[in-house]
C-alpha positions as CSV (number, residue, x, y, z in Angstrom):
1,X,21.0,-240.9,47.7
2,X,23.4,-242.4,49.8
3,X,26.9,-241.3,50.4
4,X,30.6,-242.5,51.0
5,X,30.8,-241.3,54.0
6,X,34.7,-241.8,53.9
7,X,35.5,-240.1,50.5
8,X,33.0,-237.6,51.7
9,X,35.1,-236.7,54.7
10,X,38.1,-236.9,53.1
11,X,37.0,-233.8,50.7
12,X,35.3,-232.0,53.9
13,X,39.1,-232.2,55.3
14,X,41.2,-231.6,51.9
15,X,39.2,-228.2,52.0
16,X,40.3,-227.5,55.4
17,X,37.0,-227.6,56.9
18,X,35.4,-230.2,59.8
19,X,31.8,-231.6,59.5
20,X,30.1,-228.7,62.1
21,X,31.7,-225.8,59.6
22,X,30.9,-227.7,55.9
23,X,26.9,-228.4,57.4
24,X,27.1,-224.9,58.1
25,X,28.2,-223.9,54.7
26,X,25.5,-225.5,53.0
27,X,22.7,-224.8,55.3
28,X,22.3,-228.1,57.1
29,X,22.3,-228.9,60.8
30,X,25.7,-230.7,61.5
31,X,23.2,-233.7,63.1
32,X,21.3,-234.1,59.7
33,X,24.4,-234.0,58.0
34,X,26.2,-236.8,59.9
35,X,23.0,-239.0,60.1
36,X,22.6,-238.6,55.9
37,X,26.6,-239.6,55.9
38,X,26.0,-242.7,58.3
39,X,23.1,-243.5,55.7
40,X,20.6,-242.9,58.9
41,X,18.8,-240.6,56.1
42,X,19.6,-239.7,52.2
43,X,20.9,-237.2,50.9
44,X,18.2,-235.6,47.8
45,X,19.9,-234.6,44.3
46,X,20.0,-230.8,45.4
47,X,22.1,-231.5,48.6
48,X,24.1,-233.6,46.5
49,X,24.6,-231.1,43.5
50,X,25.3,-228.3,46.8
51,X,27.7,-230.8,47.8
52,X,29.5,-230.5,44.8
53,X,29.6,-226.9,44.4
54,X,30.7,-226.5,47.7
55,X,33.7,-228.5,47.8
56,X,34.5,-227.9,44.5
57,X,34.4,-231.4,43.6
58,X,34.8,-232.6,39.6
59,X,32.7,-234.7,37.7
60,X,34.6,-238.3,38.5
61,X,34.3,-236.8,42.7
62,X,31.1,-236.4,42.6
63,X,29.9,-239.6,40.9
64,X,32.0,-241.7,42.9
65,X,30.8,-240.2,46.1
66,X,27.1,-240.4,45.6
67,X,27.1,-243.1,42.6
68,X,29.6,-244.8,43.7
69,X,28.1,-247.7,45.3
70,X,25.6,-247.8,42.0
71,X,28.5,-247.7,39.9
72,X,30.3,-250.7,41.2
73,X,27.2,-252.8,41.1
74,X,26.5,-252.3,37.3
75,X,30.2,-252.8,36.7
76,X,29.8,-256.3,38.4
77,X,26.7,-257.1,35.9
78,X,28.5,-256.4,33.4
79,X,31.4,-258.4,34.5
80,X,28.8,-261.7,34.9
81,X,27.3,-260.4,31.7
82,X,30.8,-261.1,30.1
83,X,31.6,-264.1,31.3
């Protein structure tokens, strides 16, 4: 699963933490971590979920950083859908 690497940071920083310390925190080498985020890799459903748990994040956080792209796409079909 691919993230937004943007919105991902953004959380990393509103918890006071930089990339290095957060991979740390959920047992991921800070390279691995940064490829996954420059969608050189994917993040699996367990990272994600760690993700989650780690920052804290809420339902509506969480979707739009890993569903997000997903998301907007089936909003657009339905949009054409519509019309």
């Amino acid at each position: 699963m691919v993230a937004n690497a943007n919105k991902l940071k953004g959380k990393i920083a509103e918890n006071g933490l930089n990339i290095k310390t957060f991979a740390d925190k959920i047992s991921m080498c800070e390279v691995t971590f940064r490829r996954k985020m420059m969608h050189e890799g994917s993040f699996t459903i367990e990272e994600s979920l760690e993700v989650k748990e780690t920052l804290g994040l809420n339902y509506s956080d969480y979707m739009e950083i890993f569903y997000g792209d997903k998301l907007e796409s089936k909003s657009r079909e339905q949009n054409n859908f519509e019309l």
